[in-house]
ZAKOL-988147 format. One line per field, with one value per residue (C-alpha): x negated, y, z; residue in one letter. Coordinates in Angstrom, 2 decimals. Layout:
REM residues N
px <- (X ...)
py <- (Y ...)
pz <- (Z ...)
type <- (A ...)
***
This chain:
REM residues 85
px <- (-120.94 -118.67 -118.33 -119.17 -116.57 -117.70 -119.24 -116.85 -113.58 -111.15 -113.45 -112.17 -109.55 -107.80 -107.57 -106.03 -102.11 -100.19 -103.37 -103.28 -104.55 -104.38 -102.58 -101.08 -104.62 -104.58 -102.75 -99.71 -101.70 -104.10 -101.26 -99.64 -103.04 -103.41 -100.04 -99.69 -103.05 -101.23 -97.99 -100.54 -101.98 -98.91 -97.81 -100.75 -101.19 -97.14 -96.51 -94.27 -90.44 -88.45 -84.89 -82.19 -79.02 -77.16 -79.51 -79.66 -75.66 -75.46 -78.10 -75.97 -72.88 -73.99 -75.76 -72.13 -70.61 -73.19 -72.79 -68.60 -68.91 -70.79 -68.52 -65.61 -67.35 -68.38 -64.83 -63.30 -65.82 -65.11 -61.67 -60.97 -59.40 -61.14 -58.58 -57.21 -57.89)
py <- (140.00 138.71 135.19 132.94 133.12 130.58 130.88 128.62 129.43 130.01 132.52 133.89 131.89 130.97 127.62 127.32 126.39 128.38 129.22 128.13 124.68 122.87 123.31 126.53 128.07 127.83 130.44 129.74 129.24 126.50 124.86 124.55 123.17 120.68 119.52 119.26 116.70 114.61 114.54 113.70 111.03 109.40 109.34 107.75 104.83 104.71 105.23 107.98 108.00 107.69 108.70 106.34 107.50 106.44 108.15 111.29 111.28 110.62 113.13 115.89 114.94 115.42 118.17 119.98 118.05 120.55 124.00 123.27 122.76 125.79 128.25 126.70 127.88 131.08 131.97 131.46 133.68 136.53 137.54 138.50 141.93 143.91 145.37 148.66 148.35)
pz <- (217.97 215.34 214.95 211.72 209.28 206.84 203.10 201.16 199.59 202.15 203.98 207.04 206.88 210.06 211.29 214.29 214.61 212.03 209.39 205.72 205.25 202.50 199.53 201.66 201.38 197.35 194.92 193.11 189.79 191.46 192.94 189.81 188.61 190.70 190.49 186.92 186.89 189.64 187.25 184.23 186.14 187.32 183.68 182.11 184.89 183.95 187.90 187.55 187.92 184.81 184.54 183.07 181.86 184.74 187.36 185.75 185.41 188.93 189.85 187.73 189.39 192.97 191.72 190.47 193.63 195.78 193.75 193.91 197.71 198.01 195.98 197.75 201.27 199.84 198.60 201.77 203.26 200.99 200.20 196.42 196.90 199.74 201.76 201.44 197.26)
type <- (X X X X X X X X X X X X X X X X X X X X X X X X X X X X X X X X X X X X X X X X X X X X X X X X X X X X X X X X X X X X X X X X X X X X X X X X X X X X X X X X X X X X X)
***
């Protein structure tokens, strides 16, 4: 006897530790749905975050900070000329 896998959206989906729950369970599409009301809302009750010059030249910098970091890593990990070129 198979047991009762539900009639609503999400059918048959599993539950237990390690199933898709919540916004897991919807597609990319819905997500981006869903996401873009929140944003909407936020904006309208003027809740939202709003960048000031300052901020967003700091977030850039650490941003560049980050990416430089990471290319220095990378380059000591992999030599320019491969040997035996």
């Amino acid at each position: 006897m198979m047991a009762y896998q539900g009639g609503m959206k999400g059918e048959g989906m599993n539950t237990e530790k390690g199933g898709r729950r919540g916004f897991h369970s919807l597609s990319l599409r819905e997500r981006h749905e869903v996401s873009s009301k929140g944003g909407r809302a936020a904006h309208k009750k003027k809740t939202c975050h709003e960048w000031t010059v300052e901020e967003a030249r700091e977030a850039g910098r650490r941003g560049g900070k980050k990416t430089q970091a990471k290319r220095r890593r990378l380059k000591k990990l992999i030599p320019d000329d491969p040997p035996g070129m």
